[in-house]
C-alpha positions as CSV (number, residue, x, y, z in Angstrom):
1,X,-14.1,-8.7,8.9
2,X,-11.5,-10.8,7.0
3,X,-8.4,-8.5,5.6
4,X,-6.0,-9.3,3.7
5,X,-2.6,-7.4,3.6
6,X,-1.5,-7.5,0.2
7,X,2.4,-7.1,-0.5
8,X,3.2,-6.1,3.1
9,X,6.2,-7.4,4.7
10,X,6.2,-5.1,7.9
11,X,3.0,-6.2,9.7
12,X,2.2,-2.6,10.0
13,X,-1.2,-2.8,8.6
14,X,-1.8,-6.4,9.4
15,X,-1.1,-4.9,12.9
16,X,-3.6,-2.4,13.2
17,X,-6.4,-4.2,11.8
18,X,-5.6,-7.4,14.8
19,X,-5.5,-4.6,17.1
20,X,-9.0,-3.3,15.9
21,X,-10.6,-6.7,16.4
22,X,-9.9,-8.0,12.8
23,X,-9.1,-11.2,11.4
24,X,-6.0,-9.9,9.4
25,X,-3.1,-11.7,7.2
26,X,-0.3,-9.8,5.6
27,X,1.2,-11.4,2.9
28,X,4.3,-10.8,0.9
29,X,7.3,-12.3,-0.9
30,X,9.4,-11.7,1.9
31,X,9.1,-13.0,5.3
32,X,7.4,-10.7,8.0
33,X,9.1,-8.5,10.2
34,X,7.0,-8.5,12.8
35,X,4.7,-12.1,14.2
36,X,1.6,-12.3,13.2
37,X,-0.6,-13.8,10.4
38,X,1.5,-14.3,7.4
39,X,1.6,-15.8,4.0
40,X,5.7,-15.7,2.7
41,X,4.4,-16.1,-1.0
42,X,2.7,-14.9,-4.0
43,X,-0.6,-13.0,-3.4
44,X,-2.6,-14.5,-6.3
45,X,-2.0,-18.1,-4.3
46,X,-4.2,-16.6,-1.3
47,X,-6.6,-13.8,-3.1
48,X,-9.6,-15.9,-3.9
49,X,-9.6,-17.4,0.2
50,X,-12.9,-15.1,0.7
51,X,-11.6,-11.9,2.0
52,X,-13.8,-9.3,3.0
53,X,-11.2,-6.4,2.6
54,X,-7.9,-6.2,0.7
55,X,-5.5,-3.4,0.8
56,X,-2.7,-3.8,-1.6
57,X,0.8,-2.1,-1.6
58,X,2.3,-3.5,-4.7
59,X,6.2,-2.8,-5.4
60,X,6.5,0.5,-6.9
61,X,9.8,-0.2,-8.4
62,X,8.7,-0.2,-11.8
63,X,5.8,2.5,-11.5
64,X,6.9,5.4,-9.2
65,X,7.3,8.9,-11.3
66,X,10.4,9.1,-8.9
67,X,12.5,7.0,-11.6
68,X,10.9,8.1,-14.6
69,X,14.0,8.8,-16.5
70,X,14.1,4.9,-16.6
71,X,10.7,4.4,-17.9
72,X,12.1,4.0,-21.4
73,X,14.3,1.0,-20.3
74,X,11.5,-0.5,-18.1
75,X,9.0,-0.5,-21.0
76,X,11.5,-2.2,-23.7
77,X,12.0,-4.7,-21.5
78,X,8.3,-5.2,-20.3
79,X,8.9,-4.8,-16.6
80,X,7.0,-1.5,-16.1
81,X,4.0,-3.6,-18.4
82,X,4.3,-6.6,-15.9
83,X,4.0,-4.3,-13.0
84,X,1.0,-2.8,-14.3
85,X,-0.9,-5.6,-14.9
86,X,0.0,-6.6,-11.6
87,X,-1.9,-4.0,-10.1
88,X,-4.8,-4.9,-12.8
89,X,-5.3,-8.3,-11.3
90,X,-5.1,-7.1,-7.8
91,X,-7.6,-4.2,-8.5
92,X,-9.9,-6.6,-10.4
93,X,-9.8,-9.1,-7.4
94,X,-13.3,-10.8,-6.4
95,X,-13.2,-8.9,-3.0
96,X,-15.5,-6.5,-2.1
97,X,-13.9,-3.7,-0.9
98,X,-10.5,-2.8,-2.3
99,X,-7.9,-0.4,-1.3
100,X,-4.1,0.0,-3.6
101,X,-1.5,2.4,-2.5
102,X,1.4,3.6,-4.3
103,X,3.4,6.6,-4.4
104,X,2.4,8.8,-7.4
105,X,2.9,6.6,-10.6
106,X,2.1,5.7,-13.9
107,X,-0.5,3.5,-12.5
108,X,-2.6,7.5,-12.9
109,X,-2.3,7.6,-17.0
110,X,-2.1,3.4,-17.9
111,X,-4.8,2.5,-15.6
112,X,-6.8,5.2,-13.9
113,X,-6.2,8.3,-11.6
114,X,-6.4,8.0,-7.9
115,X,-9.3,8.2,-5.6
116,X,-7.3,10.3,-3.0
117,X,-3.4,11.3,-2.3
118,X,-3.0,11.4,1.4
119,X,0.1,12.4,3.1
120,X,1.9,11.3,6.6
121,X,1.3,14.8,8.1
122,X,-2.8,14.1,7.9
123,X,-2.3,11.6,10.1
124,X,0.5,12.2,13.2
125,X,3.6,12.1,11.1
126,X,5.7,15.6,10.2
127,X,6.6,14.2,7.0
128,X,5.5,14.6,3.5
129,X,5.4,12.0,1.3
130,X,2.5,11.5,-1.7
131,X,0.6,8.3,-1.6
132,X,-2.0,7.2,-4.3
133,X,-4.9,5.4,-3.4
134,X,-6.9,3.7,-5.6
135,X,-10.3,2.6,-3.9
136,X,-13.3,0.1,-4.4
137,X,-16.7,0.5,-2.2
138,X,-14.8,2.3,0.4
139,X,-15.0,5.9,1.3
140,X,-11.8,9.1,1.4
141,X,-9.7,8.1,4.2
142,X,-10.4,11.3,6.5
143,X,-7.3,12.9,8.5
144,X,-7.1,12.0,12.3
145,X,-4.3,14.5,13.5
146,X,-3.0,16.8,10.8
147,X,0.5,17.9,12.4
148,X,3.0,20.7,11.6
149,X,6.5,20.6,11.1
150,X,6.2,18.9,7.7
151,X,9.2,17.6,6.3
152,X,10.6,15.1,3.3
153,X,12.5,13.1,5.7
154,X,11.7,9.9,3.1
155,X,13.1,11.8,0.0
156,X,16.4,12.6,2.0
157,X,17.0,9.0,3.3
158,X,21.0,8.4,2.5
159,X,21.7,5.3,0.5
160,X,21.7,2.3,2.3
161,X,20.7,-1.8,2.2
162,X,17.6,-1.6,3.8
163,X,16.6,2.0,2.2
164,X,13.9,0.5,0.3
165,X,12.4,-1.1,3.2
166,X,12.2,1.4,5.3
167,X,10.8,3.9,1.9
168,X,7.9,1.9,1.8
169,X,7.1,0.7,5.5
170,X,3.2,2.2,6.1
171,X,3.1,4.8,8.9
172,X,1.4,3.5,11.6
173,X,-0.7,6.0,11.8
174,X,-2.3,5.7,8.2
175,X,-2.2,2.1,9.2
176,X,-4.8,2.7,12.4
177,X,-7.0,5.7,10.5
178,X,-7.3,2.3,7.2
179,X,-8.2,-0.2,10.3
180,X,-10.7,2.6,12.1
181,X,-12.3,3.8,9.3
182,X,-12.4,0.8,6.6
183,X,-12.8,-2.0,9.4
184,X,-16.4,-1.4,9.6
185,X,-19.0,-4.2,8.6
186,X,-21.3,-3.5,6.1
């Protein structure tokens, strides 16, 4: 199957579907963190290259409910409109199967409410933290180790440079349930 990555500097996904026999390319503004397959650009340059799969993490900056009380800001000066049709051309791709994550966002009321929210714990990781997915001819991602000790260990991250990166790095083991579960043929 041929995946593409979509707004994914880490490799994390990339990774997992490579590791699961995949032809996988991330592809993001910034340069990888980790070798592999990568395209340092703008998505829309590489989206009609006949992918198979495509899941999308587009910046959440302007569209997390986490900095509503600057929504008013961000819509007078049309970056929260810009972000959202952002997500319209990546969810309107011509790629058949379709997977966007975000955190929970306006994306639900301007566009359309999420197929699932999955947390970290559902899948190894004793941390909470919401994600949105918004899915095209794919099923639920199912759990593969739900896990106690549940904490909000990304909510509490002091401030730092790399804060952001590190907020919205996929866990790896979301990252292997996506590869297992949507890398199937058909």
């Amino acid at each position: 199957m041929k995946v593409l990555i979509a707004c994914e500097y880490s490799g994390t996904v990339r990774d997992a579907f490579i590791k699961a026999g995949h032809e996988a390319m991330s592809c993001d503004l910034l340069p990888t963190d980790a070798l592999g397959p990568h395209y340092q650009g703008n998505v829309l340059d590489v989206i009609n290259d006949g992918w198979d799969l495509m899941i999308a993490h587009p910046p959440c900056t302007h569209l997390a409910v986490s900095g509503a009380r600057h929504f008013a800001a961000k819509r007078a000066s049309g970056v929260q409109q810009e972000a959202l049709e952002f997500v319209r051309l990546l969810l309107a791709a011509p790629i058949g199967k379709i997977a966007l994550e975000n955190p929970v966002s306006i994306i639900s009321s301007a566009i359309r409410k999420p197929d699932q929210v999955i947390q970290p714990w559902q899948f190894g990781h004793g941390e909470t933290k919401a994600t949105c997915l918004w899915l095209k001819n794919l099923p639920l991602l199912k759990p593969t180790q739900v896990v106690e000790g549940r904490e909000a260990r990304i909510h509490r991250m002091p401030p730092s440079a790399d804060r952001w990166k590190k907020r919205s790095t996929t866990y790896k083991g979301i990252a292997e349930a996506m590869a297992e579960q949507w890398g199937v043929t058909g």
